[in-house]
gemmi code that builds the backbone of each chain (N, CA, C; Angstrom):
import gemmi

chains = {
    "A": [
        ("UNK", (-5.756, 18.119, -1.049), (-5.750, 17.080, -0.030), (-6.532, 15.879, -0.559)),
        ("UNK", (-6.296, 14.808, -0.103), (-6.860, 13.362, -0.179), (-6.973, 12.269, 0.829)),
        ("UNK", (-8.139, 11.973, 0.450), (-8.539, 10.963, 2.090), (-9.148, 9.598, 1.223)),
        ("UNK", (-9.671, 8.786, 2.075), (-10.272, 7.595, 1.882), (-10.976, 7.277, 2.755)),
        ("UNK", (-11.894, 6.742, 2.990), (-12.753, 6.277, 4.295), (-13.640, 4.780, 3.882)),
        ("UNK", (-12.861, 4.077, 4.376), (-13.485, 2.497, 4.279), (-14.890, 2.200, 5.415)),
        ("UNK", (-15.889, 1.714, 4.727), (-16.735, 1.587, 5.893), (-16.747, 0.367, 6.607)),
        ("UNK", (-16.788, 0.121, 7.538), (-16.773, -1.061, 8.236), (-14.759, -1.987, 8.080)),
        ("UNK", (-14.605, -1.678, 9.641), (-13.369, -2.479, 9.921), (-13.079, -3.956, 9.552)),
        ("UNK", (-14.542, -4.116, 9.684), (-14.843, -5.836, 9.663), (-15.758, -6.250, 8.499)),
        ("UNK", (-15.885, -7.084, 7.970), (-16.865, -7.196, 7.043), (-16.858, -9.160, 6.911)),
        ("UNK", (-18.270, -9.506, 7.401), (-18.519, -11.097, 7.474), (-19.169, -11.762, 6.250)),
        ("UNK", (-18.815, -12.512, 5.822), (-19.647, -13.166, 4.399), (-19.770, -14.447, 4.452)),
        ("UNK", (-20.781, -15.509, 4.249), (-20.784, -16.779, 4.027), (-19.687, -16.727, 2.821)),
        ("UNK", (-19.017, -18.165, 2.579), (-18.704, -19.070, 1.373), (-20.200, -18.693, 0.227)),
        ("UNK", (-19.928, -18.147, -0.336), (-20.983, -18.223, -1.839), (-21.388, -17.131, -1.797)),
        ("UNK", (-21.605, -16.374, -1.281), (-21.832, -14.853, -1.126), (-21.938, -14.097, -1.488)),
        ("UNK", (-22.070, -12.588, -2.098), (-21.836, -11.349, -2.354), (-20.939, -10.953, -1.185)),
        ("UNK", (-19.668, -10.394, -1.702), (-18.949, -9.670, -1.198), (-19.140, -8.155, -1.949)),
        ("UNK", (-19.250, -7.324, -0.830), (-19.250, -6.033, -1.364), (-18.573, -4.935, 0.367)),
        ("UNK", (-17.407, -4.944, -0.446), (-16.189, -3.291, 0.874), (-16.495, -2.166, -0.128)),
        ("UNK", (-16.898, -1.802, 0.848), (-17.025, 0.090, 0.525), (-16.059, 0.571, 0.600)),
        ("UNK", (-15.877, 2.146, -0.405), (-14.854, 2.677, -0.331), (-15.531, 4.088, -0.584)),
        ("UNK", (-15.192, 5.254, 0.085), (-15.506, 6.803, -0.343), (-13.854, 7.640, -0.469)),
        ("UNK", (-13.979, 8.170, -1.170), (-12.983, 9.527, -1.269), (-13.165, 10.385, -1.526)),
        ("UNK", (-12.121, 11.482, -1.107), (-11.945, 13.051, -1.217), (-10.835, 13.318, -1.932)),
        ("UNK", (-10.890, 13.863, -2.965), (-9.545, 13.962, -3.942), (-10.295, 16.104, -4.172)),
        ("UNK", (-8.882, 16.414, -4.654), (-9.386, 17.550, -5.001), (-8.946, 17.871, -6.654)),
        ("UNK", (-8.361, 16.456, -7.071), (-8.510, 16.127, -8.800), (-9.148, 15.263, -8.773)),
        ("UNK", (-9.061, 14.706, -10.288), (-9.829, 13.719, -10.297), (-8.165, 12.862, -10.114)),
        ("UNK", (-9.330, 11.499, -9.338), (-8.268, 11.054, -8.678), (-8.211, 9.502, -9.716)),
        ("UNK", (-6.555, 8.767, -9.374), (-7.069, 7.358, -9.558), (-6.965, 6.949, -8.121)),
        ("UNK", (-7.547, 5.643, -8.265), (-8.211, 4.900, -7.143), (-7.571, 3.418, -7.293)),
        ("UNK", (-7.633, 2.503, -6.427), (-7.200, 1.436, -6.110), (-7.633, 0.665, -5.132)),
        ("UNK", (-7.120, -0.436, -5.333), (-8.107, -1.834, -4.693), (-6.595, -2.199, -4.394)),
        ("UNK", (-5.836, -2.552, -2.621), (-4.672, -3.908, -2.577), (-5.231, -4.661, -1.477)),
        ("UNK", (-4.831, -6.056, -1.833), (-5.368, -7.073, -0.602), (-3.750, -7.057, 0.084)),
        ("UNK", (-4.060, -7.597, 1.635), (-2.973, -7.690, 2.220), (-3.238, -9.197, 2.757)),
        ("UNK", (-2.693, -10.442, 2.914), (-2.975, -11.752, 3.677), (-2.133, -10.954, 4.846)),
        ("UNK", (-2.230, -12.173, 5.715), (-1.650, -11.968, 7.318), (0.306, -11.756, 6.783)),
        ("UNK", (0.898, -11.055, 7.385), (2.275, -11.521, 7.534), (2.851, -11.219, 5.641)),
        ("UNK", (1.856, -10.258, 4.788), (2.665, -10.514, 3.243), (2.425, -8.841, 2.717)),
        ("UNK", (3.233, -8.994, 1.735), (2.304, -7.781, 0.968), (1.668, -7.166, 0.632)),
        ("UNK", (1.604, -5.823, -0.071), (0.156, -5.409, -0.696), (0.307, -6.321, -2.418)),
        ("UNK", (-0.814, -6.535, -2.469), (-1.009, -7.257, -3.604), (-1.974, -5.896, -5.021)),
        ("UNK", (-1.748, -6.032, -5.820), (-2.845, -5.093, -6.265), (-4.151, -5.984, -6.994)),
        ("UNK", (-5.342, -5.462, -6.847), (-6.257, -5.795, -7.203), (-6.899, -5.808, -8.682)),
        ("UNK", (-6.767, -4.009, -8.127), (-7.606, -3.557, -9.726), (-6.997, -1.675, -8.770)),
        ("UNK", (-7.538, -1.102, -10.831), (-6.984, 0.293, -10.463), (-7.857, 0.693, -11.218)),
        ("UNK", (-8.456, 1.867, -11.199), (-9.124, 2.918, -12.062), (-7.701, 4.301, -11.916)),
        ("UNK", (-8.118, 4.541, -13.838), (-7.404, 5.628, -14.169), (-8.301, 6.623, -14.703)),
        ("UNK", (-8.567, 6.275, -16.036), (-9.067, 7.141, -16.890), (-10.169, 5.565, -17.748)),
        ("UNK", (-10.842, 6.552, -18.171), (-12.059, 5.529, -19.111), (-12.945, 4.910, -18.358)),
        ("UNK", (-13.236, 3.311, -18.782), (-14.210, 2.801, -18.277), (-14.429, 2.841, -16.367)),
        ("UNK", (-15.301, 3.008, -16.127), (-15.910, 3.040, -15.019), (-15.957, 2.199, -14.055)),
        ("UNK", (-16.181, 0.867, -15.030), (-16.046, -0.656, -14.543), (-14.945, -1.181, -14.254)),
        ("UNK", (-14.249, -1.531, -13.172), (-12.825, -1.891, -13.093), (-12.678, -3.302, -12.969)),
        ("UNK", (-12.586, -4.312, -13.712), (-11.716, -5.800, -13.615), (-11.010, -5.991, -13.030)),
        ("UNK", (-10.401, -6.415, -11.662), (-9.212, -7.202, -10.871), (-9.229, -8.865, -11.062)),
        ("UNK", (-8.014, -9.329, -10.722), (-7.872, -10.292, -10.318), (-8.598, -10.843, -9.281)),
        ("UNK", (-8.728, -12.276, -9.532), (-9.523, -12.935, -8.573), (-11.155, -12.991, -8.955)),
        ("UNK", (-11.543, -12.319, -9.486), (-12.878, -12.161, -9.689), (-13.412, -11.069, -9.466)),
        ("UNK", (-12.657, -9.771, -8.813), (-13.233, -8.579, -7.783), (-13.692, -7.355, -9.134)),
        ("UNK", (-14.055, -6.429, -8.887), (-14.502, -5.811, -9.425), (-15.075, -4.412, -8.733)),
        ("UNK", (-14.557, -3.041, -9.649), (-14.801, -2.296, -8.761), (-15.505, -1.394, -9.955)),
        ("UNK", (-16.580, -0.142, -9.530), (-16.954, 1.221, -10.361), (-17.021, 2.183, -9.363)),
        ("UNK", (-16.276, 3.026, -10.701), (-15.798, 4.307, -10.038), (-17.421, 5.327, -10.249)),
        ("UNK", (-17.858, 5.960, -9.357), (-18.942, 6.582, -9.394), (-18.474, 7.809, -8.684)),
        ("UNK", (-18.524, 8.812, -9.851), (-17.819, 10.336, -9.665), (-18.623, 10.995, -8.047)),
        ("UNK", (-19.755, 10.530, -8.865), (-21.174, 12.004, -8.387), (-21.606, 11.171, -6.756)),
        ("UNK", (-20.967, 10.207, -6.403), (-21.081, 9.563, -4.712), (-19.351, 9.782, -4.272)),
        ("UNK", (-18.485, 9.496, -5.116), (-17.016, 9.918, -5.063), (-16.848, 8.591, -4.200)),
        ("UNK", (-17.584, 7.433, -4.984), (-16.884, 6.296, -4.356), (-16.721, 5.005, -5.374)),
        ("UNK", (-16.048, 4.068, -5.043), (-15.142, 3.313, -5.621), (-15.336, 1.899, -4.883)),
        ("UNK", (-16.592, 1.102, -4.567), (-17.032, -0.070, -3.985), (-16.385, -1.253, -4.376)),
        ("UNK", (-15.934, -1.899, -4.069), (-15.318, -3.699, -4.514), (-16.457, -4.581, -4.160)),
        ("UNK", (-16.346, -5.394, -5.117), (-17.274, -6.111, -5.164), (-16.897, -7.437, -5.699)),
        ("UNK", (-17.407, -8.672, -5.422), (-16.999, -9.878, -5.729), (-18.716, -11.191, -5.690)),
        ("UNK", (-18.986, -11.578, -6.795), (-20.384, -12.259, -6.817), (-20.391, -13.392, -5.791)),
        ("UNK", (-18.956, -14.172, -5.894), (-19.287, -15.299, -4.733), (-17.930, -15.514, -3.900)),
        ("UNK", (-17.832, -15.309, -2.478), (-16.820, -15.187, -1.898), (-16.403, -16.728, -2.108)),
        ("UNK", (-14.959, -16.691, -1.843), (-14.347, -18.218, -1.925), (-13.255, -17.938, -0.146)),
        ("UNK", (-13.121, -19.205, 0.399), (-12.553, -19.066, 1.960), (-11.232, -18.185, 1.401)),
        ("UNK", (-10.715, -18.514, 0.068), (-9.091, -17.826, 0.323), (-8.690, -16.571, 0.014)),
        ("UNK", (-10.491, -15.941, 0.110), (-10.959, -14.335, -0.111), (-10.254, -13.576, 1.405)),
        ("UNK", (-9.988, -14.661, 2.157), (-10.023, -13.836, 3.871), (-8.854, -12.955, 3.477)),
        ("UNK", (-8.902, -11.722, 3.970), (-7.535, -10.964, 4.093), (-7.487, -9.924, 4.676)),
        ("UNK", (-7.146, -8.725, 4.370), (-7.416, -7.064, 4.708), (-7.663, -6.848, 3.171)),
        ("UNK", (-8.591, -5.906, 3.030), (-8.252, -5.318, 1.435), (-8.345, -3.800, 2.259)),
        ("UNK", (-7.320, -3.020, 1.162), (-6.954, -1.397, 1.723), (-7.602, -0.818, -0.019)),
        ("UNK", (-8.034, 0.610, 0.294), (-8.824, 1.264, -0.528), (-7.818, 2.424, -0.768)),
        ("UNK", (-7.485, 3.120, -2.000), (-6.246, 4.102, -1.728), (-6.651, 4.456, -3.027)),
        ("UNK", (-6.256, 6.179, -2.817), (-6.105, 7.415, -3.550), (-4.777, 7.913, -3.883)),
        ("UNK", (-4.625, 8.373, -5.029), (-3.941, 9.211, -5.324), (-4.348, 10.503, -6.444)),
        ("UNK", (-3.900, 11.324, -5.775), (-4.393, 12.825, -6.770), (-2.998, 13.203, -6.661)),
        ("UNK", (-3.110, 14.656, -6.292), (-1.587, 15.299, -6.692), (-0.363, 14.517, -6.219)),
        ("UNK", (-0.610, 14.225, -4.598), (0.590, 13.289, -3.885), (0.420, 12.142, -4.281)),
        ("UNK", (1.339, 11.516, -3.256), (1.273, 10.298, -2.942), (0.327, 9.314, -2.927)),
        ("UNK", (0.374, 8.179, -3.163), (-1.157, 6.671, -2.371), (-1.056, 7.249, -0.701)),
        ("UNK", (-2.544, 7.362, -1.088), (-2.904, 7.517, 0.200), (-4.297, 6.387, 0.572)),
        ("UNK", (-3.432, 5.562, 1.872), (-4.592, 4.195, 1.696), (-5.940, 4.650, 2.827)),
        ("UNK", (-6.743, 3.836, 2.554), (-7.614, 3.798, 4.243), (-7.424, 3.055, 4.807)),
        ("UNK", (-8.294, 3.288, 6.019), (-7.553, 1.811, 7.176), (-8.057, 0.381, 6.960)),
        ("UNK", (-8.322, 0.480, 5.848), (-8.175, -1.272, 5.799), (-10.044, -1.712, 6.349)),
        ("UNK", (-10.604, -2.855, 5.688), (-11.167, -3.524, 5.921), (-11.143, -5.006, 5.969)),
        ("UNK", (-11.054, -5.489, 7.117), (-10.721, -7.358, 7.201), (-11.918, -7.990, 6.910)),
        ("UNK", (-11.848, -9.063, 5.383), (-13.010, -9.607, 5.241), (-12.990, -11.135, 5.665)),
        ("UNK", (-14.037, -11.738, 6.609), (-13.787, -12.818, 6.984), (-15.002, -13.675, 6.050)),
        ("UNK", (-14.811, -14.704, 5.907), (-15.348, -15.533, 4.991), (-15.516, -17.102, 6.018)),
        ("UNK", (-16.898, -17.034, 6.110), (-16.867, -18.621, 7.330), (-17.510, -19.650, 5.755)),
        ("UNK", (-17.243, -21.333, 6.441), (-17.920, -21.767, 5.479), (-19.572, -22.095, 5.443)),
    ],
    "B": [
        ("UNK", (7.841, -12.336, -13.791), (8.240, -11.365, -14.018), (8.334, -10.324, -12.570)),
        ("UNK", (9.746, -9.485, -13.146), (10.484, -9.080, -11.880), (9.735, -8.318, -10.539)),
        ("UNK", (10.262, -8.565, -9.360), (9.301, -7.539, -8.798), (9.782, -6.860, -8.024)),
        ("UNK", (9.448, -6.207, -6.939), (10.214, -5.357, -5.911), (10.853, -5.918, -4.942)),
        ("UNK", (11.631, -5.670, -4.900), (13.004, -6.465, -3.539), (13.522, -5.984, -2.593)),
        ("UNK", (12.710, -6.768, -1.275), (13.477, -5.482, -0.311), (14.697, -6.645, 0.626)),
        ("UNK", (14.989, -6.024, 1.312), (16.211, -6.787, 2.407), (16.609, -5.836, 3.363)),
        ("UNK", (16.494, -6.668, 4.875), (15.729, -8.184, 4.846), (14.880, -8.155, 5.193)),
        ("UNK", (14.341, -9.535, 5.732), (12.412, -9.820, 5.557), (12.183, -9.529, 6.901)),
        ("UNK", (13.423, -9.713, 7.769), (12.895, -9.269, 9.455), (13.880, -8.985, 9.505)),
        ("UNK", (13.798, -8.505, 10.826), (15.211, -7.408, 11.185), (15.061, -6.839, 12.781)),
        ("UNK", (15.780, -7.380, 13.937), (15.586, -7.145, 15.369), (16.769, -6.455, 15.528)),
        ("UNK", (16.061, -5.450, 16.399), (16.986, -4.670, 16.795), (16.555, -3.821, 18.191)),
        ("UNK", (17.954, -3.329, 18.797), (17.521, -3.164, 20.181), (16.923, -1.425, 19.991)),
        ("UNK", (16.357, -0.790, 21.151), (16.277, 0.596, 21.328), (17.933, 1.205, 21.131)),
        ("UNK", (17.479, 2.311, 20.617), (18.677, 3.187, 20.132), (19.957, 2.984, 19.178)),
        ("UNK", (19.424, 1.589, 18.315), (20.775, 1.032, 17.710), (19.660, 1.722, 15.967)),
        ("UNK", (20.871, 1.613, 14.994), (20.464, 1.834, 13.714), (19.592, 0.543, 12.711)),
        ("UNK", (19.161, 1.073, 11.687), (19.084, 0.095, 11.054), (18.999, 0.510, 9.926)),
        ("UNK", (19.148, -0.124, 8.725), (19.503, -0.318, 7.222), (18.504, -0.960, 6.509)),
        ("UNK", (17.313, -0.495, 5.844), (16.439, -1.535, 4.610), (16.606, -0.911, 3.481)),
        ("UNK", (16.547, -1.839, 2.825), (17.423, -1.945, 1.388), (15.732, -2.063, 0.400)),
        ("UNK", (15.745, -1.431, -0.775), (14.671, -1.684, -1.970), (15.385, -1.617, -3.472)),
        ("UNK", (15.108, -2.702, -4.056), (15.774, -3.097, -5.211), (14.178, -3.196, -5.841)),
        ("UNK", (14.134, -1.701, -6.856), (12.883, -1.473, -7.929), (12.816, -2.605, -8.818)),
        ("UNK", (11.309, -2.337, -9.500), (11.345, -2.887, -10.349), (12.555, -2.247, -12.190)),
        ("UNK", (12.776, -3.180, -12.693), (13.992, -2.448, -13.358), (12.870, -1.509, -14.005)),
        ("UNK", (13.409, -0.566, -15.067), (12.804, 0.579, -15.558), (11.969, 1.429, -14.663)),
        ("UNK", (11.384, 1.340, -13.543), (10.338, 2.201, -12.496), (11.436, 3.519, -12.408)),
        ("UNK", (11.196, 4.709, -12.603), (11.524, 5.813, -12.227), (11.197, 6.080, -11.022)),
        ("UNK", (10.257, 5.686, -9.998), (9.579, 6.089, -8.701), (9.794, 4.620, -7.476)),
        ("UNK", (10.367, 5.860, -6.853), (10.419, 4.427, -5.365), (9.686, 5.439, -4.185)),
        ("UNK", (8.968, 4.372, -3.430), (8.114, 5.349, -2.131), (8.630, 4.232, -1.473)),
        ("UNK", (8.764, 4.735, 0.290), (8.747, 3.931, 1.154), (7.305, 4.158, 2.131)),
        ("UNK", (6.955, 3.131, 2.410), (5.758, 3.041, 3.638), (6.337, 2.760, 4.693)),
        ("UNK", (5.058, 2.992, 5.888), (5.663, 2.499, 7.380), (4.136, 1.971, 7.877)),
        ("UNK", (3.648, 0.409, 8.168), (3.034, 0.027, 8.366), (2.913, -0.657, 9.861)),
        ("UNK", (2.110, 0.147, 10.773), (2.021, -0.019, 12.369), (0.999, -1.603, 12.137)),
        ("UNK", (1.132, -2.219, 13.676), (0.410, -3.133, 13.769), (-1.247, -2.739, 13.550)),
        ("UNK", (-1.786, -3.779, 12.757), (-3.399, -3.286, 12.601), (-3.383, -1.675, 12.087)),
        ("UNK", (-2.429, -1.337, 11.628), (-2.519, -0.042, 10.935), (-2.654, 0.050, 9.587)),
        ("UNK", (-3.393, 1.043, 8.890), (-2.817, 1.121, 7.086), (-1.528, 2.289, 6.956)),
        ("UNK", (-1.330, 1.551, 5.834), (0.234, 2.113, 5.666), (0.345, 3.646, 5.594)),
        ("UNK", (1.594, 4.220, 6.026), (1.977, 5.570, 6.104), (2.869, 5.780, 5.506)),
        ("UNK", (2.747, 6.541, 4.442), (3.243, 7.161, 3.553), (4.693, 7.808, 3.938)),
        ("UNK", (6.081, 7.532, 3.883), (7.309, 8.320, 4.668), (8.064, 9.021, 3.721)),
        ("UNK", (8.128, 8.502, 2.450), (8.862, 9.205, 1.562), (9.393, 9.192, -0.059)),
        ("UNK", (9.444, 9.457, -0.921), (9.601, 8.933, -2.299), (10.790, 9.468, -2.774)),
        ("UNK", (10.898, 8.820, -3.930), (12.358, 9.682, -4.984), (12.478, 9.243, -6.013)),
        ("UNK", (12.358, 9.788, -6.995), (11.901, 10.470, -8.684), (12.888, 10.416, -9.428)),
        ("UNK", (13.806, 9.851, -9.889), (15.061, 9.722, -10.918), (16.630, 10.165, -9.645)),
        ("UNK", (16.047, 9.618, -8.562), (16.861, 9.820, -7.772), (17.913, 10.927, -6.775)),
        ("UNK", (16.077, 11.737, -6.939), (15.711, 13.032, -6.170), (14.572, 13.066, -5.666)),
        ("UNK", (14.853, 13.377, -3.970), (13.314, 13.524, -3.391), (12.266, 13.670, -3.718)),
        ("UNK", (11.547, 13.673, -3.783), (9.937, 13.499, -4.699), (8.714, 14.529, -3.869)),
        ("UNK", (8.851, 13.417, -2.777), (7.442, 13.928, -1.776), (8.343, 13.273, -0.060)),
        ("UNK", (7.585, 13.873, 0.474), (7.880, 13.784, 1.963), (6.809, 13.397, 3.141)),
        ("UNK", (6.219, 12.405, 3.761), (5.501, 12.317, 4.353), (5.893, 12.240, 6.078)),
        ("UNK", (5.276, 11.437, 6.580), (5.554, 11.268, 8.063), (6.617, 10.954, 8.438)),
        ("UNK", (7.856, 11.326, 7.618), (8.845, 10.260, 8.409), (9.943, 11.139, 9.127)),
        ("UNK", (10.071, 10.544, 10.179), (10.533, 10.691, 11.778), (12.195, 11.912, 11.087)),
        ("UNK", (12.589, 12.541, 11.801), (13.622, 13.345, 11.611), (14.814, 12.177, 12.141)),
        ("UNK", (14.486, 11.368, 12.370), (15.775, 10.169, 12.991), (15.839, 9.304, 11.649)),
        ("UNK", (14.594, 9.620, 10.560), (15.002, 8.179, 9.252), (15.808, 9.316, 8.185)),
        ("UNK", (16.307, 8.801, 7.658), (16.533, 9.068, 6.305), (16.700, 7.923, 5.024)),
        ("UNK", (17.026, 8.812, 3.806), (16.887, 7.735, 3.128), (17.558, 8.324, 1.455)),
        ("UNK", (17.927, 7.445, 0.582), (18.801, 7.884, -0.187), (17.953, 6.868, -1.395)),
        ("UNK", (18.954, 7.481, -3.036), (18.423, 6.553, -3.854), (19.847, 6.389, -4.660)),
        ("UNK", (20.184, 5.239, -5.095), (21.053, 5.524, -5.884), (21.195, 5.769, -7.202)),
        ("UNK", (22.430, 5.555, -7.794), (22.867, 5.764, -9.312), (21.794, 4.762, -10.063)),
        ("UNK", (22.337, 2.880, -9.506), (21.572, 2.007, -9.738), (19.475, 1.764, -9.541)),
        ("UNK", (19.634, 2.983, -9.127), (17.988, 3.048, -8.354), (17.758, 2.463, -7.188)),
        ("UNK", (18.591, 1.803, -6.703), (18.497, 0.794, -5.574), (17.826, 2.106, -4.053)),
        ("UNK", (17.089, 1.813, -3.285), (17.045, 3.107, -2.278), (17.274, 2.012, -0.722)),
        ("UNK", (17.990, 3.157, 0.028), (18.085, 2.307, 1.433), (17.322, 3.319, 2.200)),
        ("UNK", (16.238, 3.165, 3.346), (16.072, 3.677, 4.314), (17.162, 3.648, 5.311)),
        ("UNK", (17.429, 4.546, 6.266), (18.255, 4.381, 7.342), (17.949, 4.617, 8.501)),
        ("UNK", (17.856, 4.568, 9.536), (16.288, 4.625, 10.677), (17.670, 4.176, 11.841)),
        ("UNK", (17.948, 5.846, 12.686), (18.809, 6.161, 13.670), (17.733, 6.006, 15.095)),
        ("UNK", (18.590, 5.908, 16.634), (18.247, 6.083, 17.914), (16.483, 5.362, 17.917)),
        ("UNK", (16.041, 3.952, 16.991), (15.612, 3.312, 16.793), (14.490, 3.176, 18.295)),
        ("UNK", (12.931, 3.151, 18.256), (12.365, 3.400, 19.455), (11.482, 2.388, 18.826)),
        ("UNK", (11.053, 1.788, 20.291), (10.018, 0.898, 20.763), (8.922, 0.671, 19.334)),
        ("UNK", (8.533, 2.384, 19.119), (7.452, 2.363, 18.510), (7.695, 2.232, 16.719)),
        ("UNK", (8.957, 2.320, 16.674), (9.371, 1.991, 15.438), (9.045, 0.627, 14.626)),
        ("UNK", (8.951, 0.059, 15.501), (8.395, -1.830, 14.991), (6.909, -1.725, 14.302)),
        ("UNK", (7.784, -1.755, 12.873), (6.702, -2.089, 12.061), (6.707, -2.932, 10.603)),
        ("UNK", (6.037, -3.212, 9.587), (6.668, -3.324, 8.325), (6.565, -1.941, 7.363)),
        ("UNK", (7.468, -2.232, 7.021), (8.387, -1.648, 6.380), (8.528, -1.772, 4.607)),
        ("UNK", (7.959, -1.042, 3.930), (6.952, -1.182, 2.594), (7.622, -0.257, 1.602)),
        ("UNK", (8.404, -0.682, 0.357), (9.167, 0.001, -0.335), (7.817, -0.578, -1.798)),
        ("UNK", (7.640, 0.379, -2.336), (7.156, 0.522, -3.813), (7.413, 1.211, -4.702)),
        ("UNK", (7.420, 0.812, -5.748), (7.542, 1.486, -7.428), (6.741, 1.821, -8.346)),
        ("UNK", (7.435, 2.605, -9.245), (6.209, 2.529, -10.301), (6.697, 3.648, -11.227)),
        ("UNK", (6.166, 3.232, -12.645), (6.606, 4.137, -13.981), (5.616, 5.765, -13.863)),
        ("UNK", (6.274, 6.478, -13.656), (5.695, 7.694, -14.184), (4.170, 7.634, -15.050)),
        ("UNK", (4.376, 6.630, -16.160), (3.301, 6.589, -16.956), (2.113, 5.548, -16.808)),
        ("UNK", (2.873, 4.740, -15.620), (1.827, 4.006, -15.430), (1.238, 3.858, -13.307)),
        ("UNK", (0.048, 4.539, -13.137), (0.219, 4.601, -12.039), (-0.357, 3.578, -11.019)),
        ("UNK", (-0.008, 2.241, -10.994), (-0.397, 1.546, -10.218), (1.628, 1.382, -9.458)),
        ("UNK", (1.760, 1.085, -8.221), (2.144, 0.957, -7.197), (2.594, -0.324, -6.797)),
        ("UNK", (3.956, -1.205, -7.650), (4.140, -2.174, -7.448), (4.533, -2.193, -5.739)),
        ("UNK", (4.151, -2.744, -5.179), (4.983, -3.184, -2.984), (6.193, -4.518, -3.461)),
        ("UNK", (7.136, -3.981, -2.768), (7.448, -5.496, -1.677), (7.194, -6.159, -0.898)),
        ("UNK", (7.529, -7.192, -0.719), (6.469, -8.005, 0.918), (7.140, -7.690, 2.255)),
        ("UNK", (7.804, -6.328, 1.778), (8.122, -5.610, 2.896), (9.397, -6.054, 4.105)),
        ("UNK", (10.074, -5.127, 4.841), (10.811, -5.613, 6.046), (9.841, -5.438, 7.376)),
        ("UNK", (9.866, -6.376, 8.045), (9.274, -6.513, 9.783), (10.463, -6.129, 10.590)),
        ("UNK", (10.353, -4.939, 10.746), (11.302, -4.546, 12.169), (10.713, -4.643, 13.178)),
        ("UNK", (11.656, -4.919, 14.379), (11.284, -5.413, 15.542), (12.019, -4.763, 16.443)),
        ("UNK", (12.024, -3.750, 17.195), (13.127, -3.040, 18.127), (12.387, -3.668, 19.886)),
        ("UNK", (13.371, -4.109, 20.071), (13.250, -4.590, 21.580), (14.008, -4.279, 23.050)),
    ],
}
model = gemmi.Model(1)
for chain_id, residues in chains.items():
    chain = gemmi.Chain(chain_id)
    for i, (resn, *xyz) in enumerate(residues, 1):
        res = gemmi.Residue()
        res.name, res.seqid = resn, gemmi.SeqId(i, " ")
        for name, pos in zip(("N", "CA", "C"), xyz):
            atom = gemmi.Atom()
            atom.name, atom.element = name, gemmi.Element(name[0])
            atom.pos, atom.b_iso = gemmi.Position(*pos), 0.0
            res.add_atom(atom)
        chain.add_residue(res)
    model.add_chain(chain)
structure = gemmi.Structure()
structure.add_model(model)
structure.setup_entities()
């Protein structure tokens, strides 16, 4: 089985910011993991993915995620929010099945 | 460079009538999944297919089905169509060897 659990539905940041969405999972392999943003009304976009190797994950945009086995979580992170950061970002597993996402965290960004 | 194609982008339809969404892979992807995305919901996983055999099976309703073809192309088909069916509608791909999860920007059904 595989889960995801995003903390916080909502998440508020000034313009210039640290952005940081949590992410935990339950995989019963080792799992890969994933970062997709959603804007209002569009797609999933992908971010960044952990597979195998480095720890440190590079996305687009600036985001950035590490995979940390021994907490079994997978945090996004971004040094300075920009306004056209606003979106949903979804946190998602896959082990044996399918992507399996969490429910989403909406990050709002005021200026 | 190419990406996932679904049709169409909205799609109204009354209670109890059918409907048809169409996903055109990325070329070479061996793997197509469909999602079902409720309002303010994260997506639900309904169903996949693997060189154009069922794959995996998730939540999806005994009224959908869904096929893949020769071309890879896959259609959902979504019968006696209910209220709660209005959602988007999320077809993705992806190579066996590589596992990130290309989406489409999805169909918005609307049953009214």
């Amino acid at each position: 089985a595989q889960s995801v659990t995003q903390l916080g539905s909502h998440v508020s940041v000034s313009e210039g910011a640290l952005v940081l969405l949590r992410c935990n999972y339950s995989s019963s392999v080792p799992p890969y993991l994933f970062w997709y943003v959603q804007y209002p009304n569009q797609g999933l976009q992908l971010l960044l993915k952990y597979t195998t190797g480095a720890t440190l994950v590079k996305g687009i945009n600036g985001f950035e995620a590490e995979f940390k086995k021994s907490e079994t979580s997978f945090h996004l992170t971004k040094p300075s929010a920009h306004m056209s950061d606003a979106a949903e970002y979804f946190c998602a597993v896959k082990g044996y099945s399918t992507l399996t996402f969490g429910k989403g965290t909406m990050l709002l960004v005021s200026p | 460079a190419a990406g996932v194609i679904q049709s169409p982008r909205h799609l109204i339809k009354e209670k109890r009538e059918t409907a048809t969404l169409k996903c055109y892979p990325i070329p070479r992807h061996d793997t197509v999944y469909w999602y079902q995305q409720g309002p303010g919901q994260d997506p639900q996983f309904l169903i996949s297919f693997y060189e154009k055999m069922q794959s995996d099976k998730g939540s999806i309703p005994d009224r959908f089905s869904a096929q893949q073809f020769s071309d890879y192309h896959s259609e959902l088909n979504m019968s006696s169509l209910e209220l709660g069916d209005s959602a988007l509608y999320f077809c993705a791909s992806s190579e066996t060897s590589n596992y990130g999860y290309t989406f489409g920007s999805g169909t918005r059904l609307t049953v009214v």
